[in-house]
C-alpha positions in Angstrom: 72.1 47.4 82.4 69.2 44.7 82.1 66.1 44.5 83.7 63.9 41.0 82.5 60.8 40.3 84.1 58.6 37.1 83.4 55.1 37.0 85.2 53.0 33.7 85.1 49.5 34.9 86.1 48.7 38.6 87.1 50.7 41.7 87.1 49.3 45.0 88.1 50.5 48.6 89.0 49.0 51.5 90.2 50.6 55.6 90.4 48.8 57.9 91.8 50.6 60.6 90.1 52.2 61.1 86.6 53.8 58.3 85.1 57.0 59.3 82.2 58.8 56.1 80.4 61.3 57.1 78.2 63.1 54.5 76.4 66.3 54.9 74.1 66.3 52.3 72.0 63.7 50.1 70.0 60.6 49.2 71.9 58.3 46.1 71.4 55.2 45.3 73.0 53.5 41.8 71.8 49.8 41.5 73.4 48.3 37.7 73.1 44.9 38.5 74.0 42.9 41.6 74.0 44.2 45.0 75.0 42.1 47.9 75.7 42.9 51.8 76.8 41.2 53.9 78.3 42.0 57.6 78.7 39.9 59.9 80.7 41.5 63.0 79.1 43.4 63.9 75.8 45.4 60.8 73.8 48.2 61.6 71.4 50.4 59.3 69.5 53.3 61.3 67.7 55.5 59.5 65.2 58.4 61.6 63.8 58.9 59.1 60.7 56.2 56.2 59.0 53.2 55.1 60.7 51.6 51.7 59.8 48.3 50.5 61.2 47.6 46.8 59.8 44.0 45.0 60.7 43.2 41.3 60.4 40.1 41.7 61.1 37.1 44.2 60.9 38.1 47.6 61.4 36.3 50.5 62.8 36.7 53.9 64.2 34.1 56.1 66.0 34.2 59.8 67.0 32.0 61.5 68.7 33.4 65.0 67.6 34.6 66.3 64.6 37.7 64.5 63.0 40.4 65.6 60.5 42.8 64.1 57.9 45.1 66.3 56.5 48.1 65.0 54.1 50.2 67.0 52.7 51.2 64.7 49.7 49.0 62.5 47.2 47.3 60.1 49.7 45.4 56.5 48.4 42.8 54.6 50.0 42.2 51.1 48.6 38.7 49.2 49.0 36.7 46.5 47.3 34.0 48.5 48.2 33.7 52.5 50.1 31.2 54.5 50.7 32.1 58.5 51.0 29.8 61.0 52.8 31.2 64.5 51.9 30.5 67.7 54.0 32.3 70.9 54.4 33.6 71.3 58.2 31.9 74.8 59.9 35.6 75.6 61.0 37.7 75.8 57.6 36.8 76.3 54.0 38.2 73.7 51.8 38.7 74.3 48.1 36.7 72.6 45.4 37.1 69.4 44.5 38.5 68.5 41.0 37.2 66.3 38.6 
């Protein structure tokens, strides 16, 4: 079946308890404005194929912990400008670095 809804000012929803949407198909989500989430526990965002994460803008990440990027192919960053700070984490040795 089809279920359209078109909302000219405000909508808003509230569950108390746990929420599951599980959609079979394609899904889109086009935000005009702002959007902003805010998770008062653990957030994960699993993608079983290609990820893309374009910026028109500034971009900036923040973590408060420790944080890890692991690839297990040749990876590329390009910049006009980067600045690296190196540091080995306490939790895992990492091999050298070549030349």
């Amino acid at each position: 079946g089809v279920l359209n809804e078109a909302v000219a000012g405000l909508k808003s929803g509230q569950v108390a308890g746990a929420r599951v949407e599980i959609v079979g198909a394609a899904r889109s989500e086009d935000v005009a404005g702002d959007a902003t989430y805010d998770v008062g526990g653990d957030f994960l965002v699993e993608a079983r194929a290609n990820v893309g994460l374009e910026t028109g803008g500034d971009h900036e990440e923040e973590v408060g912990g420790a944080a890890e990027v692991e690839s297990m192919e040749p990876a590329q960053v390009s910049a006009k400008e980067l600045q690296l700070e190196l540091g080995l984490s306490p939790r895992r040795k990492r091999p050298a670095a070549r030349a």
